[in-house]
N, C-alpha and C positions, 0 to 999 in steps of 0.2 A: 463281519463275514463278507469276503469277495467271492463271487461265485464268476469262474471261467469257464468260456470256451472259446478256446483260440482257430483260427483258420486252419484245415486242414489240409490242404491241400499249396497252396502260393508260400513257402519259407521266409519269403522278404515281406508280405503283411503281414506274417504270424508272428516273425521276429520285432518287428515293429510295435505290433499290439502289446505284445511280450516285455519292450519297453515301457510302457505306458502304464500297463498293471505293476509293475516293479514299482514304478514311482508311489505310484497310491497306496503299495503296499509297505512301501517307506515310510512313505506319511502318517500312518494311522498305526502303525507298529511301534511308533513312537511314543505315543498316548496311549493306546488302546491293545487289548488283548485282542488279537486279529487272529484270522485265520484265512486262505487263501486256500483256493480247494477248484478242480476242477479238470476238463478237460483239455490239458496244454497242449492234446498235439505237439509235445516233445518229447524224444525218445530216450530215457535213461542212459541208453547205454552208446550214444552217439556223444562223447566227449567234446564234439564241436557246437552241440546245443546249447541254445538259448537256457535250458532247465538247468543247465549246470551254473548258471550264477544262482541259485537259490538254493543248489544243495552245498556252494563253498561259503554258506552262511553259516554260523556258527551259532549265532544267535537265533537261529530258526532252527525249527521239528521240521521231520517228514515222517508222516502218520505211516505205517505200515509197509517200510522201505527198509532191508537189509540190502545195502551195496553190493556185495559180493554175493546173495540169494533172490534177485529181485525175483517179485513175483509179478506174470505179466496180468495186462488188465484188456489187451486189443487182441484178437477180437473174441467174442465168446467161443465160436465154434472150437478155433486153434489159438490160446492165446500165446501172441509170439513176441508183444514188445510193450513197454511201459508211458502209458501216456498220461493219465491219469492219478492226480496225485490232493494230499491234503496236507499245507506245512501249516504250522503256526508258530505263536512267538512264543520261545522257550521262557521266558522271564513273567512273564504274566500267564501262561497256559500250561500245566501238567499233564501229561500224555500219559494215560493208565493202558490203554489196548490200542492195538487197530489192526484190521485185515483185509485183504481183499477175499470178496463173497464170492466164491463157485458153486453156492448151492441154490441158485435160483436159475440155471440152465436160462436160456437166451430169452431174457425180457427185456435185452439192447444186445446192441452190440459191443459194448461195453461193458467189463464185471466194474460190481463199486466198490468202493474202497470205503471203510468206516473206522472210525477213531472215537474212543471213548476217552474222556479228559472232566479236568476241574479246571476251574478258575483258580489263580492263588492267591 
C-alpha cells in the first residue's frame, strides 16, 4: 500500500512528486498486489493532469470512479472537484464496492473514498 499526498498548491512539485510515486508504483505492481490511494491534488476532470496517466492504465482499478458520474470528494462543505482517489492493480486485486462517504458531514475537508476488495 502507498499512501499519498501530493503538494497542493505549486503544479511543478506536485507534478514531480507525481513522477516519483508512478515509478514506485510500477515497481511494486509488478510483484505485488498494490494499491495506491490518496490525496493527489489532481483534478479528474482537468485532462492536462498529471492523474490522467493513471486512469489510461488499463491494467489499473480506480475504486469508486465513474468517468462520465464523477463523484466529487473536495471540499466537504461544496464538493466541487475530484482529488482523491484509491487505484490498484487489477490482476492481483478484485474490486467488490467502493464509494465516497457524505455521511460523516465535515471531519476534514475532504470526504473519503473506501473500496472493499479481495486478494486473488
Amino acid at each position: 500500500m502507498i499512501s499519498v499526498h501530493l503538494e497542493a498548491f505549486d503544479k511543478e512539485t506536485r507534478v514531480q512528486q507525481f513522477s516519483q510515486i508512478l515509478k514506485l508504483f510500477q515497481l511494486y505492481k509488478r510483484k505485488y498486489p498494490t494499491i495506491l490511494l490518496g490525496d493527489f491534488n489532481s483534478r479528474a476532470r482537468d485532462k492536462s493532469a498529471a492523474i490522467q496517466r493513471l486512469f489510461a492504465m488499463p491494467t489499473v482499478g480506480n475504486a469508486a470512479f465513474i468517468p462520465n458520474a464523477i463523484d466529487n470528494t473536495f471540499d466537504t462543505k461544496d464538493p466541487h472537484k475530484r482529488i482523491d482517489y484509491i487505484f490498484y492493480t487489477k490482476n492481483s486485486i478484485e474490486y467488490i464496492t467502493g464509494s465516497v462517504l457524505h455521511q460523516f458531514e465535515q471531519v476534514s475537508d475532504h470526504l473519503p473514498v473506501e473500496m472493499q476488495f479481495k486478494l486473488k
